[in-house]
Backbone as a chain_set.jsonl record, in Angstrom:
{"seq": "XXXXXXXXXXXXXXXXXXXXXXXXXXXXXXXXXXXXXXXXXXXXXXXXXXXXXXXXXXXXXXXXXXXXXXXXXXXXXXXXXXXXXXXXXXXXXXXXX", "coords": {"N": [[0.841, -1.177, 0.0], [0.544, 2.144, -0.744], [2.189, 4.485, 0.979], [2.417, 7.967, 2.808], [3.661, 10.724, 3.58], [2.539, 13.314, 5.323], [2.97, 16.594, 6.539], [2.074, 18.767, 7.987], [-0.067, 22.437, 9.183], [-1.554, 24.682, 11.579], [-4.391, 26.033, 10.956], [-5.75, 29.669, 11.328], [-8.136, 28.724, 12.275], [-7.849, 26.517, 13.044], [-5.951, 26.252, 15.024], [-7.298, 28.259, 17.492], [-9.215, 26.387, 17.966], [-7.559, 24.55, 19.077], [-7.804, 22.701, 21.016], [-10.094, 20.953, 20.693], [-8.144, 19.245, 18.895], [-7.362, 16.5, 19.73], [-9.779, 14.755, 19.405], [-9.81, 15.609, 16.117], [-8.033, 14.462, 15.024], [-8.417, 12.006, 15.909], [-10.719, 11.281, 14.3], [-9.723, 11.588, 11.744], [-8.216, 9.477, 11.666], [-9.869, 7.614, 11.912], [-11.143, 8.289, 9.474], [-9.201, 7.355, 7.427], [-8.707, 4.636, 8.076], [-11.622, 4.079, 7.475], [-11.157, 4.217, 4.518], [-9.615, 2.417, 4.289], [-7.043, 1.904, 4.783], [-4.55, 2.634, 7.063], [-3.521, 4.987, 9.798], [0.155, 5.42, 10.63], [2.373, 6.799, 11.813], [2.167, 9.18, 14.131], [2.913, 12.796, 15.129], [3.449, 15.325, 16.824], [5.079, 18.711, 16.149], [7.502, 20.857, 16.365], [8.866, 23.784, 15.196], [8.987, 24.232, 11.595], [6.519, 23.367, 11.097], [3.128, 22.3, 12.173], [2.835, 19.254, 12.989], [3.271, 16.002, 11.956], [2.316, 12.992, 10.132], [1.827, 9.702, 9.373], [0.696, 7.804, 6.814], [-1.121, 5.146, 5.129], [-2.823, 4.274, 2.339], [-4.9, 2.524, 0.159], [-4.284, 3.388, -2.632], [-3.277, 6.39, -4.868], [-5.004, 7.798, -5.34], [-7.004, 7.723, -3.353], [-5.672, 8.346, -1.441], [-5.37, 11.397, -2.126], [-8.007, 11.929, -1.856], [-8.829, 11.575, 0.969], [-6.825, 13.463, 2.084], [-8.115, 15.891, 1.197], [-10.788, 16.019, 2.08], [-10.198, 16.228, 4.725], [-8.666, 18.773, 4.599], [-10.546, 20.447, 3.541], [-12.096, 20.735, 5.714], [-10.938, 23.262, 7.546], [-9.432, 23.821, 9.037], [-6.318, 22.596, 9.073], [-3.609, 23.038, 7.02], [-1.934, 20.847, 4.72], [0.777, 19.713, 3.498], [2.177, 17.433, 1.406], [4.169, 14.181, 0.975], [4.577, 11.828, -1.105], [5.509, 8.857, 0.284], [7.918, 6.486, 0.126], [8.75, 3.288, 1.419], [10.931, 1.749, 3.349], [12.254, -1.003, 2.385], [11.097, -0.466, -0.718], [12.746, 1.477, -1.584], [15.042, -0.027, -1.428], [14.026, -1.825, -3.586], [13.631, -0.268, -5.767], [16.17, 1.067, -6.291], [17.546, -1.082, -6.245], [17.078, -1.816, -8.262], [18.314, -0.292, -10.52], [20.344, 0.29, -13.694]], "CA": [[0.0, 0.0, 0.0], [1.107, 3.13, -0.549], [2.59, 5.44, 2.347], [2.287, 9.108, 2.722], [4.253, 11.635, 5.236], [1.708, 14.648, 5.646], [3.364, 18.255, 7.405], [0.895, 20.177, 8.773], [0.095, 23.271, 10.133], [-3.041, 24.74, 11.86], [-5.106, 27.29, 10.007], [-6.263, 30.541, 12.692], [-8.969, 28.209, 13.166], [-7.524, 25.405, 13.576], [-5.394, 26.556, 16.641], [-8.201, 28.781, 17.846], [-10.044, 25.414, 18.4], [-6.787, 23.417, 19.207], [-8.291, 21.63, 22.029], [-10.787, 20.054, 19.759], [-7.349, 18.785, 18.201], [-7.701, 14.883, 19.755], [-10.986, 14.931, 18.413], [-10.257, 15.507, 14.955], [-6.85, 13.307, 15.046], [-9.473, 10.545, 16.198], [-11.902, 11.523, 12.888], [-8.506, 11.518, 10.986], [-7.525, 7.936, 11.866], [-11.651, 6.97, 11.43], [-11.62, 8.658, 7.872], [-8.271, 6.663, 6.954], [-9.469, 3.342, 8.151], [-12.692, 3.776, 6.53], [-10.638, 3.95, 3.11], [-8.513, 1.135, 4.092], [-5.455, 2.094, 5.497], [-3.628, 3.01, 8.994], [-2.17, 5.725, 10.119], [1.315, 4.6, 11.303], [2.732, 7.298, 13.114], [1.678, 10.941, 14.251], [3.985, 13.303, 15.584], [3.457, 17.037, 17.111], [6.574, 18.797, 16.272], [8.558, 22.055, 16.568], [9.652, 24.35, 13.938], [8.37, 25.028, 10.713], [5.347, 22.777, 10.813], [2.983, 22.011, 13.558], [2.649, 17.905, 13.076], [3.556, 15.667, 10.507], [1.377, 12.133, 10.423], [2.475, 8.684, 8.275], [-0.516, 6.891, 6.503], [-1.14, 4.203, 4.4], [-4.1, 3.958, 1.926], [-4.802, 1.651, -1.073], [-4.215, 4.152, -3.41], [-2.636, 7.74, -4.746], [-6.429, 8.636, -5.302], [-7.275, 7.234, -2.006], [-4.572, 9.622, -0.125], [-5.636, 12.288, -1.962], [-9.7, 12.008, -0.923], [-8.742, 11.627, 2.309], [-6.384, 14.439, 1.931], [-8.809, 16.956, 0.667], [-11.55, 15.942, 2.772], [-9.367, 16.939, 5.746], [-8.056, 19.903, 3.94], [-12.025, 21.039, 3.364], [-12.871, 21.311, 6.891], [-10.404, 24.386, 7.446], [-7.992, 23.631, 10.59], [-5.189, 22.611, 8.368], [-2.885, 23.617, 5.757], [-1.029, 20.138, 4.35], [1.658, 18.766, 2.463], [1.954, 15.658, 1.416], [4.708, 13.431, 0.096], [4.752, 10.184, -1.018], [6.393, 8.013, 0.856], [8.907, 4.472, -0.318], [9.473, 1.973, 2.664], [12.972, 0.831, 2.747], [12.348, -2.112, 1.181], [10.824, -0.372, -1.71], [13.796, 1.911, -1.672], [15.805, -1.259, -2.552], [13.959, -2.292, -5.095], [14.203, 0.722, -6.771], [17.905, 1.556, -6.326], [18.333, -2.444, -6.771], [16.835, -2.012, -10.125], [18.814, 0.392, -11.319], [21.542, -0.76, -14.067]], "C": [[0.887, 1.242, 0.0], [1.231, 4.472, 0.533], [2.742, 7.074, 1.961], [2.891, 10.071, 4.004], [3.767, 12.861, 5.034], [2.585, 15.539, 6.72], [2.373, 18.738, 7.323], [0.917, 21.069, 9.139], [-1.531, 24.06, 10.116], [-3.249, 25.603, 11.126], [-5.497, 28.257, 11.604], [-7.682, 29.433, 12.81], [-8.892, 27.004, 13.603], [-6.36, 25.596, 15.085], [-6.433, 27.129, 17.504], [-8.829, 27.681, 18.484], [-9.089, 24.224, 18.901], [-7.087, 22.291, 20.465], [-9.03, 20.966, 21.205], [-9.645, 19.113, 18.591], [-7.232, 17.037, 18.053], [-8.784, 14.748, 18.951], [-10.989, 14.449, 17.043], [-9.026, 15.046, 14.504], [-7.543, 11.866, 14.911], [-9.97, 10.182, 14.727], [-10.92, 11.021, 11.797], [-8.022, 9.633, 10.882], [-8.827, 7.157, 11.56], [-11.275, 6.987, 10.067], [-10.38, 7.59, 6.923], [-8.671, 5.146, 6.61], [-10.775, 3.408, 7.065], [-12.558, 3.657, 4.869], [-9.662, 3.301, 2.976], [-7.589, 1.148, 4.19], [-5.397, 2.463, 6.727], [-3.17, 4.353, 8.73], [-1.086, 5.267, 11.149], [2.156, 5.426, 12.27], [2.12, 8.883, 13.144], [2.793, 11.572, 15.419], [3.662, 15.051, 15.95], [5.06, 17.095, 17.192], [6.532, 20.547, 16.167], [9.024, 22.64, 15.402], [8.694, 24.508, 12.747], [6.799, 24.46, 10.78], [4.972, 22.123, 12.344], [2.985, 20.641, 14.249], [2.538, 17.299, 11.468], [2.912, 14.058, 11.172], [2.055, 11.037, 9.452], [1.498, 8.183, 7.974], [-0.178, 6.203, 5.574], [-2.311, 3.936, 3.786], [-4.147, 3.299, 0.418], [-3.816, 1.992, -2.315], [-3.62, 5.52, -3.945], [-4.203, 8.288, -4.931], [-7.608, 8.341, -4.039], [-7.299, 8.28, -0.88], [-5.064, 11.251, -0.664], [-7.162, 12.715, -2.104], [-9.38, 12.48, 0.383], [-8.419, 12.973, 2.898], [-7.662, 15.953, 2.239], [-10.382, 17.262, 1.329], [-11.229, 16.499, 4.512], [-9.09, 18.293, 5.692], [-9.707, 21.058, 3.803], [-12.647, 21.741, 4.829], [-12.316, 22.994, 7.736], [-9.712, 24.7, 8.707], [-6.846, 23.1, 10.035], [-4.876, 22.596, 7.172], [-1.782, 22.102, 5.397], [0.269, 20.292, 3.387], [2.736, 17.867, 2.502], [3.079, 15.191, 0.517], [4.444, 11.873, -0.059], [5.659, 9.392, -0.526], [6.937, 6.285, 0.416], [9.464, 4.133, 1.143], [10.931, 1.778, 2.19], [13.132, -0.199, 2.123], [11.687, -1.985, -0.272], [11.55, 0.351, -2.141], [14.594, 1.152, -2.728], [15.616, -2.016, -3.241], [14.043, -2.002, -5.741], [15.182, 0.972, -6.896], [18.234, 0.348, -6.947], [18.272, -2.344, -8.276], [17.102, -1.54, -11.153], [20.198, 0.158, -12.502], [22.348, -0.367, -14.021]], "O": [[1.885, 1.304, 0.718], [0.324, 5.279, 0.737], [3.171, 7.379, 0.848], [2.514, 10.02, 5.175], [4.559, 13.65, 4.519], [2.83, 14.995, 7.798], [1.876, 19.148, 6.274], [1.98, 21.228, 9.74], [-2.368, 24.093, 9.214], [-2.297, 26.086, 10.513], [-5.527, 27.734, 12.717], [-8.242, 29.634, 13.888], [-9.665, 26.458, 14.39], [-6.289, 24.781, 16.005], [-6.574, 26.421, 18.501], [-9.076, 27.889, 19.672], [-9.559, 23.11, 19.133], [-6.521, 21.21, 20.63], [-8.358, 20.004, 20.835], [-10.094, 18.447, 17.659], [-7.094, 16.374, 17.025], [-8.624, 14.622, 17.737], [-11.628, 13.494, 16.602], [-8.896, 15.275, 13.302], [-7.322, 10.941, 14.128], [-9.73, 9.141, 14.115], [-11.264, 10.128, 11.022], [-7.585, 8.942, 9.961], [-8.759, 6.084, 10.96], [-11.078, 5.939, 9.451], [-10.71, 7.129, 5.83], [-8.877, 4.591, 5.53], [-10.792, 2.81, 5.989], [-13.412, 3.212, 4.102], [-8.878, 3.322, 2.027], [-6.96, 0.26, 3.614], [-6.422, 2.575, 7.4], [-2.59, 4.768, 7.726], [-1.35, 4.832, 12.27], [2.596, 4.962, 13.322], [1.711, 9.523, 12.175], [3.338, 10.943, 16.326], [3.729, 15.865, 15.029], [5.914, 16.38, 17.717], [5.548, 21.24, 15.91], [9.609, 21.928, 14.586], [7.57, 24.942, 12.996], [5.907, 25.252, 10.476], [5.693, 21.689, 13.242], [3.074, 20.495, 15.468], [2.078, 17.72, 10.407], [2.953, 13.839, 12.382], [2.895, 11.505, 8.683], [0.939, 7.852, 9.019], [0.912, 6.388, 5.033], [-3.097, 3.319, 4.505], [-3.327, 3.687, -0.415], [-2.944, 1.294, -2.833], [-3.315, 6.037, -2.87], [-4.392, 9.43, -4.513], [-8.775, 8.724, -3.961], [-8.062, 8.777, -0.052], [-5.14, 12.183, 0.136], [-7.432, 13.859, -2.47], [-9.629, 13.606, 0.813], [-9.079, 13.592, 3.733], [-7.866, 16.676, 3.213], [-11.025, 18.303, 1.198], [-12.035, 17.06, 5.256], [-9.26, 18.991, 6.692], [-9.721, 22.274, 3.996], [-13.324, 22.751, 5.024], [-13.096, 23.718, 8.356], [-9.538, 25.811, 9.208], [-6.014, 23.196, 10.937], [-5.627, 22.226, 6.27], [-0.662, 22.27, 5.88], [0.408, 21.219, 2.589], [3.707, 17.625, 3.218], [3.11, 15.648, -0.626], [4.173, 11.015, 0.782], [6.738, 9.328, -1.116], [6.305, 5.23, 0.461], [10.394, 4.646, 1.766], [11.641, 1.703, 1.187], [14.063, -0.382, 1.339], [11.623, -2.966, -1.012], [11.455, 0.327, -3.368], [14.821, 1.294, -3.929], [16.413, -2.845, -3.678], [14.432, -2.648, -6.714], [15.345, 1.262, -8.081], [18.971, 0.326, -7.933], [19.064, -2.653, -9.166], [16.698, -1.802, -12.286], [21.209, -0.226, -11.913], [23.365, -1.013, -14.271]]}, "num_chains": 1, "name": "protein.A"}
């Protein structure tokens, strides 16, 4: 499945309401699951961005539903890379001639 490492950062209303933040972390990990993936790790962090999240969903049109459905409600500002496991790393590097 394909992995995704989301940076975040709140919108003024998404800090404004940052207690409601478990909450919609919870909704976040619901809305994932319900399109068939995990989220694997979540992380509040320091510096340029306020939390960066790891998911996993079937699809690249999967991640970016999910995405944009998140992105709609108007407490955060993403972006999103795609993420290669290490062992898909070395299949790609392996496969190089």
């Amino acid at each position: 499945m394909p992995s995704y490492l989301t940076l975040a950062n709140w919108t003024d209303q998404g800090i404004r309401n940052v207690k409601d933040g478990l909450q919609r972390l919870d909704a976040f990990k619901q809305a994932v699951q319900a399109a068939g993936g995990r989220v694997i790790s979540f992380y509040l962090t320091m510096g340029e961005y306020d939390f960066a999240v790891v998911f996993e969903v079937p699809d690249d049109e999967t991640g970016a539903r999910v995405l944009l459905q998140v992105g709609s409600l108007g407490n955060v500002r993403t972006n999103s890379l795609k993420a290669f496991t290490e062992d898909e790393y070395r299949s790609i590097v392996g496969s190089l001639p």
